[in-house]
DSSP file (Angstrom, degrees, kcal/mol; ACC not computed):
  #  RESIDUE AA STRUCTURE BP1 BP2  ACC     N-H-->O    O-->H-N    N-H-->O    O-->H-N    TCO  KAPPA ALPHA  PHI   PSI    X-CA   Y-CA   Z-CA
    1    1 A X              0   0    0      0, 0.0     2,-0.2     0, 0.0    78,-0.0   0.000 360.0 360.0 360.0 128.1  -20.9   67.3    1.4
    2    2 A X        -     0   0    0      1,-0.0     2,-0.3     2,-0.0    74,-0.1  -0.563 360.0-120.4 -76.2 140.3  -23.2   70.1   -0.6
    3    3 A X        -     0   0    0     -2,-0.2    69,-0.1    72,-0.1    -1,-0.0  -0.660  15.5-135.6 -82.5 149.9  -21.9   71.9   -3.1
    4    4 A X  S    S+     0   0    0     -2,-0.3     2,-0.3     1,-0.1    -1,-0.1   0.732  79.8  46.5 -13.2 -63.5  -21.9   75.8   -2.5
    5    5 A X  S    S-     0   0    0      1,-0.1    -2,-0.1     5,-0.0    71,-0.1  -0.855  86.1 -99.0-131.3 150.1  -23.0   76.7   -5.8
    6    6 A X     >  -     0   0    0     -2,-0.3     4,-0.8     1,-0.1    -1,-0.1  -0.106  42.4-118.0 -43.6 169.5  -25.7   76.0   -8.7
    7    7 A X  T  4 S+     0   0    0      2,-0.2    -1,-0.1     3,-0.1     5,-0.1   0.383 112.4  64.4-104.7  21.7  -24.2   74.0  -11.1
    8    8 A X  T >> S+     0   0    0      2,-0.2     4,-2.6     3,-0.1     3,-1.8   0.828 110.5  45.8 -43.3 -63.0  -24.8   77.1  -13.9
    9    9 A X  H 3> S+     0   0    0      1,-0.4     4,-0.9     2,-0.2    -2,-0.2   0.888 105.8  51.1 -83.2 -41.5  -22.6   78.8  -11.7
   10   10 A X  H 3< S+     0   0    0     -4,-0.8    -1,-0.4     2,-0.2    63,-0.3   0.196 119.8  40.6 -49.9   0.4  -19.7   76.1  -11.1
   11   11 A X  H X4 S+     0   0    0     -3,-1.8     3,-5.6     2,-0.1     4,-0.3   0.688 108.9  57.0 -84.4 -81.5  -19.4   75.7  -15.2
   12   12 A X  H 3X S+     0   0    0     -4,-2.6     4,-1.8     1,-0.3     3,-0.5   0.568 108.9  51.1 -42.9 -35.1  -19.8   79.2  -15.7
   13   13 A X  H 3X S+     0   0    0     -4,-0.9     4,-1.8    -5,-0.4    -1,-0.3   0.930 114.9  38.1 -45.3 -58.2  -16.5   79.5  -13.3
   14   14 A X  H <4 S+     0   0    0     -3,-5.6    -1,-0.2     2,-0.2    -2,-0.2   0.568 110.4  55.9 -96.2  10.8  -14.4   77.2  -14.8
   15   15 A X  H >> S+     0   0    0     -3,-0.5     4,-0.7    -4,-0.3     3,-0.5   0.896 121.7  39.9 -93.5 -72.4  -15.4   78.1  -18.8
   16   16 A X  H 3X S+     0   0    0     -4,-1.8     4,-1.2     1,-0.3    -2,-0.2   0.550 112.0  50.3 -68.9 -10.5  -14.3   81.9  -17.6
   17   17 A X  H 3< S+     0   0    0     -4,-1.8    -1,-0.3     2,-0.2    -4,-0.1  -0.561 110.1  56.7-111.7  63.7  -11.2   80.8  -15.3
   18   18 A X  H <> S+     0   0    0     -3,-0.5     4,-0.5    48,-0.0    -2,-0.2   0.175 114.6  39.3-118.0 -52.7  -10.0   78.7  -18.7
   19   19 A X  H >X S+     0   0    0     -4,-0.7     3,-3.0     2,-0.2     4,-1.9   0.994 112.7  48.6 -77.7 -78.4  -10.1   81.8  -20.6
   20   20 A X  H 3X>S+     0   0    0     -4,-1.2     4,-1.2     1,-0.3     5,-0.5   0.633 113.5  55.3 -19.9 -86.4   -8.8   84.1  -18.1
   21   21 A X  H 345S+     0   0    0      1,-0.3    -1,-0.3     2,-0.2    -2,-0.2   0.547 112.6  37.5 -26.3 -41.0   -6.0   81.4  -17.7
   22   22 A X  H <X5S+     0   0    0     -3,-3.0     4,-1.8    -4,-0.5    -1,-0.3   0.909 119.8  49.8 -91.0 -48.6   -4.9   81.2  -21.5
   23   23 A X  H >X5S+     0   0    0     -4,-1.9     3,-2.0     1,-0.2     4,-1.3   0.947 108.1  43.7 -61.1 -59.3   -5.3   84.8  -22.1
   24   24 A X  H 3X>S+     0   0    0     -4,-1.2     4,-1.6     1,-0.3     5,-0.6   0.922 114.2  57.8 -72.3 -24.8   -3.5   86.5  -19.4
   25   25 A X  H 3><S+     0   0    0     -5,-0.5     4,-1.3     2,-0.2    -1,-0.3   0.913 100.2  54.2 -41.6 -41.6   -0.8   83.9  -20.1
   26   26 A X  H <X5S+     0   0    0     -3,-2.0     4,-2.1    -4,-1.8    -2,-0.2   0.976 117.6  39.4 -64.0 -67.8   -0.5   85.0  -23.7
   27   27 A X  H  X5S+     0   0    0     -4,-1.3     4,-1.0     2,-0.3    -2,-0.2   0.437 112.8  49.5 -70.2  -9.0    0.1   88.5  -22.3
   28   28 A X  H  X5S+     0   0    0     -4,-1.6     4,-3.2    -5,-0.3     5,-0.4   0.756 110.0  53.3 -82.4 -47.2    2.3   87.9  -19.3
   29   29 A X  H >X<S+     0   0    0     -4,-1.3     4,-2.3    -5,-0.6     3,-1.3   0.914 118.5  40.9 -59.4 -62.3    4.6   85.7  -21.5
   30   30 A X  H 3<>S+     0   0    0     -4,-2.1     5,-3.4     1,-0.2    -1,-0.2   0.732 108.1  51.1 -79.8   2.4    4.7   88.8  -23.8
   31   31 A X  H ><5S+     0   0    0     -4,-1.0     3,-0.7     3,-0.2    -1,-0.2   0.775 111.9  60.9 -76.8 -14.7    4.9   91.5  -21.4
   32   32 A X  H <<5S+     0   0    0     -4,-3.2    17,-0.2    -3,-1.3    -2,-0.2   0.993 106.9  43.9 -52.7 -68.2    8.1   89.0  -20.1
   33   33 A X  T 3<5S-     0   0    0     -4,-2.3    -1,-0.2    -5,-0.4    -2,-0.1   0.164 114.6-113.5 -82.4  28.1    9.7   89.2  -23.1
   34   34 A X  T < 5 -     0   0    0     -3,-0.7     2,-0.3     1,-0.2    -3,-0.2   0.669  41.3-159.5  52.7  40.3    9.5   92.4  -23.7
   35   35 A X    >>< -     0   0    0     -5,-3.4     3,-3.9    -6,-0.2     4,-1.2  -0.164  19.2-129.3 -41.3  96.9    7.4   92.0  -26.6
   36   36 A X  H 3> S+     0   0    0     -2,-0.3     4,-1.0     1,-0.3    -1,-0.1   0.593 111.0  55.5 -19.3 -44.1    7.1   95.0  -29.5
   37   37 A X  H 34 S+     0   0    0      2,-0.2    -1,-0.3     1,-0.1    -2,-0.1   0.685 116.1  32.6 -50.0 -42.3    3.5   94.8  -29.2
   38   38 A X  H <4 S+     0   0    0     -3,-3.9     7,-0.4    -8,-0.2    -2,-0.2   0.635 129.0  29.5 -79.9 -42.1    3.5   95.4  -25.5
   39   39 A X  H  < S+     0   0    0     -4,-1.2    -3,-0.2    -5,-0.1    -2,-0.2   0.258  88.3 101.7-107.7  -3.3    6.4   97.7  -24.8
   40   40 A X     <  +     0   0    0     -4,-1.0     2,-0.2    -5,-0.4    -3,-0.1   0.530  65.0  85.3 -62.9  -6.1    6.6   99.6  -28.1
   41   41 A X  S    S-     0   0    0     -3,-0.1     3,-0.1     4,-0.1    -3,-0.0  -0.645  76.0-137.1-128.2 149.9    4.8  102.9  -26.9
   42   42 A X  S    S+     0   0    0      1,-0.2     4,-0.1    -2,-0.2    -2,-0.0   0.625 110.2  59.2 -91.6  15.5    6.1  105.3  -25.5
   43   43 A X  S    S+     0   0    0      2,-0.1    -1,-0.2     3,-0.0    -3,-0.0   0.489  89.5 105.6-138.0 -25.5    2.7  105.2  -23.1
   44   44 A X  S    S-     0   0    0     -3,-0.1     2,-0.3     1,-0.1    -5,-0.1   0.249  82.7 -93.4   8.1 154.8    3.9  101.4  -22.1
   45   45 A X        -     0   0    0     -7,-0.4     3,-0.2     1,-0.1    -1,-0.1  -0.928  26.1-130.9-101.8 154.5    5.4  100.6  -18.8
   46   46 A X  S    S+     0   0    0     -2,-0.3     2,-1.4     1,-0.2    -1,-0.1   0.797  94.6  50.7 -20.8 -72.1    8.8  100.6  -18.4
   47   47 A X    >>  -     0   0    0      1,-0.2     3,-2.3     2,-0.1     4,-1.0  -0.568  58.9-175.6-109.0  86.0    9.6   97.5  -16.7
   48   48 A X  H 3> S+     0   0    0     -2,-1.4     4,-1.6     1,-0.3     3,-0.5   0.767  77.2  61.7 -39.5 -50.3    7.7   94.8  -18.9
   49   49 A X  H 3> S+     0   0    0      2,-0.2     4,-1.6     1,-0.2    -1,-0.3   0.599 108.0  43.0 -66.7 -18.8    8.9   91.7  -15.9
   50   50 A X  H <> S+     0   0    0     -3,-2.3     4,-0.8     2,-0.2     5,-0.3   0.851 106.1  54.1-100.7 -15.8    7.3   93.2  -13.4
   51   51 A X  H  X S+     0   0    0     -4,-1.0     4,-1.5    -3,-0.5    -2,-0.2   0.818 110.0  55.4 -26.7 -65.4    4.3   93.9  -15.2
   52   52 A X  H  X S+     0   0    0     -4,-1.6     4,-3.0     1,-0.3    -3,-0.2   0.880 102.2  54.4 -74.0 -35.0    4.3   90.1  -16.1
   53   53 A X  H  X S+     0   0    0     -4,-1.6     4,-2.4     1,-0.2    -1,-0.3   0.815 110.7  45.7 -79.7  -8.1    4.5   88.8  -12.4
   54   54 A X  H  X S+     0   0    0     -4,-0.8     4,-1.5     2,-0.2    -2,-0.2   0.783 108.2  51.2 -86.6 -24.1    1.7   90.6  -11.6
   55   55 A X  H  X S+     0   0    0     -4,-1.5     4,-1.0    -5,-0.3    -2,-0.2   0.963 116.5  48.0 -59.4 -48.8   -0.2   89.5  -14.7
   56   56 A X  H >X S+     0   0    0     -4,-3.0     4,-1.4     1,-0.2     3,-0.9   0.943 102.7  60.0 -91.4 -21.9    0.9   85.7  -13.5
   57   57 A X  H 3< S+     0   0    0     -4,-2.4     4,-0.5    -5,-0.2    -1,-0.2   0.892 100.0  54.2 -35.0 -37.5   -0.1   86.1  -10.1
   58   58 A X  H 3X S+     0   0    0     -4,-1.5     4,-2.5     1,-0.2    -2,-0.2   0.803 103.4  56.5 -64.4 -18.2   -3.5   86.8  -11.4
   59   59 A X  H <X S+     0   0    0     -4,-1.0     4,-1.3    -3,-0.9     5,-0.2   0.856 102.4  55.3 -73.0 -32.1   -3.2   83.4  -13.2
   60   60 A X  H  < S+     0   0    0     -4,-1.4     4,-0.4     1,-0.2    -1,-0.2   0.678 110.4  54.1 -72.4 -16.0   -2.4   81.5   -9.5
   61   61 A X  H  > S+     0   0    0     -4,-0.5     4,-1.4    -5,-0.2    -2,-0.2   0.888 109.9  37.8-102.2 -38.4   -5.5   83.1   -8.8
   62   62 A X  H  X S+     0   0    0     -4,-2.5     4,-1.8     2,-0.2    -2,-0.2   0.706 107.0  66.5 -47.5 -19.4   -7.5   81.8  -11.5
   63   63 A X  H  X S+     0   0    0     -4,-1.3     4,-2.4     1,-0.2     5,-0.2   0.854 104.7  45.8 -80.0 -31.3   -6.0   78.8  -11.2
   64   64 A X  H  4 S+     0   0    0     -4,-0.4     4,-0.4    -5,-0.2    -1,-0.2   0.693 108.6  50.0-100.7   3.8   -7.6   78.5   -8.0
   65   65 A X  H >X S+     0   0    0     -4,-1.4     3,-2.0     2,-0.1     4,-1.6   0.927 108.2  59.9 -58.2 -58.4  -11.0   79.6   -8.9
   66   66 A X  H >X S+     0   0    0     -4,-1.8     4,-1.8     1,-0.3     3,-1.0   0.729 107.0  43.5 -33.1 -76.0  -10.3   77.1  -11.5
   67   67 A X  H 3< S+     0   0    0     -4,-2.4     4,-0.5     1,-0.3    -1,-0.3   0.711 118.1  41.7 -32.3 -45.1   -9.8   74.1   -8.6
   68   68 A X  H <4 S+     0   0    0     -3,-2.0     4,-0.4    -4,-0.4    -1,-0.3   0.804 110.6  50.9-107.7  -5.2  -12.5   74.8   -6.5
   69   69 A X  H <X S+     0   0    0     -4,-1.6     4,-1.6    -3,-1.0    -2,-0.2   0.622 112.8  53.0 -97.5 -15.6  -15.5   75.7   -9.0
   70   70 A X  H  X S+     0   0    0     -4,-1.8     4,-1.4    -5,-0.4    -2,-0.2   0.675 106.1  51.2-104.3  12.9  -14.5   72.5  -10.5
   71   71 A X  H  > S+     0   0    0     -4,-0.5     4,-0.5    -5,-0.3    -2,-0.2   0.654 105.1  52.1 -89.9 -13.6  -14.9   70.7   -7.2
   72   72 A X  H  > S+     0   0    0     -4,-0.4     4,-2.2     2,-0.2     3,-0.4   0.885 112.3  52.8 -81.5 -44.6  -18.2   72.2   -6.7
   73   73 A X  H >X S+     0   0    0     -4,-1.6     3,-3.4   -63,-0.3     4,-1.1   0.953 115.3  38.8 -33.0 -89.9  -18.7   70.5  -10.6
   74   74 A X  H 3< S+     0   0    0     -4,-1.4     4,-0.3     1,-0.3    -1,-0.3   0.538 111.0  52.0 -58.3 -10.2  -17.6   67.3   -9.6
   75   75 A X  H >X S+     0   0    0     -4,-0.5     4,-3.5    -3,-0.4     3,-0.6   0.836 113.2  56.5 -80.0 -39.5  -19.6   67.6   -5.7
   76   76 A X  H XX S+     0   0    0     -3,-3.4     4,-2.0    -4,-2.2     3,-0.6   0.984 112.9  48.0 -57.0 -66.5  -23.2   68.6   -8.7
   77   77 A X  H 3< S+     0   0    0     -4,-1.1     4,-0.4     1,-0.4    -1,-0.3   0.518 111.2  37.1 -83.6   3.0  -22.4   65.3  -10.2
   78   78 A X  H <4 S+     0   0    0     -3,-0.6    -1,-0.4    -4,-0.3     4,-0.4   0.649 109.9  65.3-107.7 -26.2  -22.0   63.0   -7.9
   79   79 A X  H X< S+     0   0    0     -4,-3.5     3,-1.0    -3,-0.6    -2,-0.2   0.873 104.2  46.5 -43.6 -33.7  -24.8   64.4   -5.9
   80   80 A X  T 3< S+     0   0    0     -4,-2.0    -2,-0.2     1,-0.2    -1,-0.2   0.838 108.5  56.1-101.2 -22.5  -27.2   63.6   -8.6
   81   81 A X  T 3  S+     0   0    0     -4,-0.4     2,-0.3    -3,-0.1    -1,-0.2   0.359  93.8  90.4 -73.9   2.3  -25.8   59.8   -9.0
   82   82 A X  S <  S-     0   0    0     -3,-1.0     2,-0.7    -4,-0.4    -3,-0.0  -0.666  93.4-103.3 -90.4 172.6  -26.4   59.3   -5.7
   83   83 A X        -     0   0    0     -2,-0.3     2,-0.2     2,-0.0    -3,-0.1  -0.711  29.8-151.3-114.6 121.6  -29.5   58.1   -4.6
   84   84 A X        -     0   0    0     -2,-0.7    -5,-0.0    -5,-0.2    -4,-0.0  -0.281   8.6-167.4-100.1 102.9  -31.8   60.5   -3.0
   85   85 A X              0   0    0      1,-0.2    -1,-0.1    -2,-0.2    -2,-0.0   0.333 360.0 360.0 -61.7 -14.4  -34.5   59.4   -0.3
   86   86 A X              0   0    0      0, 0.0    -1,-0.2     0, 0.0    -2,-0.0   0.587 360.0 360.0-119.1 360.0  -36.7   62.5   -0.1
């Protein structure tokens, strides 16, 4: 099987769906818990929990960037340890 994508562009995926993964975690978990920092204003929303499942939906969706750019990785690096005929 060929990978899809350079393998620039399969790193570059999973360095930025790492980050995306720890940050909007950090900010769902505090819009969850209603965190001063998050909900203090009066220019906040209201209902901090729903706020946070949509923040960790986005994560299920990084998580599956996450999955398939590093299966494109791991398709770069076993293409190049095979050996090539042409």
């Amino acid at each position: 099987m060929k990978p899809l994508f350079s393998a620039f562009t399969a790193w570059s995926c999973i360095v930025i769906s790492a980050f995306a993964i720890v940050i909007l975690s950090a900010l769902g978990t505090l819009f969850k818990s209603g965190h001063e920092s998050m909900m203090g204003s009066t220019n906040d929303p209201k209902d901090g929990k729903s706020v946070a499942a949509t923040i960790f939906g986005a994560v299920i969706v990084y998580i599956g960037f996450l999955v398939f750019c590093s299966g494109q990785a791991w398709l770069h690096s076993r293409q190049r340890s095979s050996i090539q005929l042409s």
